[in-house]
C-alpha positions as CSV (number, residue, x, y, z in Angstrom):
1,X,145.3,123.8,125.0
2,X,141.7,124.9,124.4
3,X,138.9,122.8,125.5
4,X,136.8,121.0,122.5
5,X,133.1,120.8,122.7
6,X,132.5,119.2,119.2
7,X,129.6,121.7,118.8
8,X,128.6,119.5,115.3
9,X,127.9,116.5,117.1
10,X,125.9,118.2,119.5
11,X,123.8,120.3,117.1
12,X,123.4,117.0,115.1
13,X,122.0,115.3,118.3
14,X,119.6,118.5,119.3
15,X,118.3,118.7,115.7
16,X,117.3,114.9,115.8
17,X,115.5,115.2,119.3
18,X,113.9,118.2,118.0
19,X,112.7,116.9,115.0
20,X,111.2,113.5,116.5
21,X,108.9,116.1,119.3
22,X,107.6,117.8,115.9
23,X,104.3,118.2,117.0
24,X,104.4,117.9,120.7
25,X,102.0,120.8,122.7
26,X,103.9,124.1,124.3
27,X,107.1,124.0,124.5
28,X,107.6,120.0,124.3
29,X,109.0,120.8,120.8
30,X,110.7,123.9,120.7
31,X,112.6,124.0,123.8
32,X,115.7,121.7,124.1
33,X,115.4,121.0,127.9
34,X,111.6,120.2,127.7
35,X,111.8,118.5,124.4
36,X,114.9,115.9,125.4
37,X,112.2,115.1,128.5
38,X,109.5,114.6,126.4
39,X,111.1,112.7,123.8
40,X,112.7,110.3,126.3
41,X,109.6,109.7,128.2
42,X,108.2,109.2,124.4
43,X,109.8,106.2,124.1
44,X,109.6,104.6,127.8
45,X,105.3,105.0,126.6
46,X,106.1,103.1,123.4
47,X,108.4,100.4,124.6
48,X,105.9,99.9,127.4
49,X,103.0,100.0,124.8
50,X,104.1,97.7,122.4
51,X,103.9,94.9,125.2
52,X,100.5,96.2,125.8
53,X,98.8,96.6,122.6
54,X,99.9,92.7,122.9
55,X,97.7,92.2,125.7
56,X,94.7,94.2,124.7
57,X,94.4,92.4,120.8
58,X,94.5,89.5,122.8
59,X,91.4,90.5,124.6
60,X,89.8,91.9,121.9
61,X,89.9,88.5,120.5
62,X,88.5,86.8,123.0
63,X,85.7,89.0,123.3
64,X,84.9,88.6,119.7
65,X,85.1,84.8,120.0
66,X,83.0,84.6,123.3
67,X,79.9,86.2,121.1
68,X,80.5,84.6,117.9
69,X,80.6,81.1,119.8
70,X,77.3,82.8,122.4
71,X,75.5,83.0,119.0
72,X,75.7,79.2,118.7
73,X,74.7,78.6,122.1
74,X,78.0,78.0,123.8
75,X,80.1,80.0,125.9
76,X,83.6,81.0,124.9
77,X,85.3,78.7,127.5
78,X,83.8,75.3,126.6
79,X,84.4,76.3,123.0
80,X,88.1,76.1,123.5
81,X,87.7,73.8,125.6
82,X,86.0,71.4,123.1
83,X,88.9,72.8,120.5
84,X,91.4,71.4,122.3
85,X,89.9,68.3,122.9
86,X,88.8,68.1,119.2
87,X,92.9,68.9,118.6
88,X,91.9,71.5,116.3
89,X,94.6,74.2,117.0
90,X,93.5,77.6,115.6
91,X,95.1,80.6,117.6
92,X,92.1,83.4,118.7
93,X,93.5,86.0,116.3
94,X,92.0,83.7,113.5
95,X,89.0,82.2,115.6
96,X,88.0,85.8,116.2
97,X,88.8,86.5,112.4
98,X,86.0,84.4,111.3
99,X,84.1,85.3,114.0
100,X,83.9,88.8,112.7
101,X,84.7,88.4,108.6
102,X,83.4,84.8,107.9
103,X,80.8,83.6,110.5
104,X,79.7,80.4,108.1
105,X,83.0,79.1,108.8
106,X,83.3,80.0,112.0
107,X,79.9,78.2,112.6
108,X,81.3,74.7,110.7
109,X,84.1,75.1,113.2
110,X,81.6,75.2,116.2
111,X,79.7,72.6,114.3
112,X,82.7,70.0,114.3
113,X,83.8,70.4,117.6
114,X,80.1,70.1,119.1
């Protein structure tokens, strides 16, 4: 008995790889070997980034927080620091929000906690 390969399925799986490295430089999208590599270590970058990007809006928070809270004469640590003593619990994404968008608020907020 002959030996089956299933050349659909395989096609079908080739085609898909091929199509998500649209793009790629050189031979990262044309070329099967180099384009299954590519596309695998593709996705190892955006499972790893996705933790990341977590880390750095986090940061980018805090930094927007520490000079909209600088501008009032305090530093970013004794502001949350006084927020948490105040029990005012706003997270930094929205702290840092009216930091950027709505700075009168953000300055009744230092206001009350001072």
């Amino acid at each position: 008995m002959p030996r089956s390969v299933n050349s659909v399925a395989s096609r079908a799986r080739r085609k898909k790889v091929l199509k998500a490295t649209k793009g790629y430089f050189g031979r990262g999208k044309n070329v099967w070997t180099v384009a299954k590599n590519k596309y695998e270590k593709g996705l190892q970058y955006a499972y790893r980034d996705r933790k990341a990007k977590k880390r750095e809006f986090r940061a980018l928070w805090i930094q927007r927080i520490n000079a909209g809270a600088r501008e009032h004469g305090i530093s970013y640590s004794q502001l949350m620091g006084m927020l948490k003593k105040a029990e005012i619990e706003l997270n930094r994404k929205v702290l840092a929000d009216l930091a950027m968008n709505h700075p009168e608020a953000f300055k009744a907020v230092v206001e009350k906690v001072k």
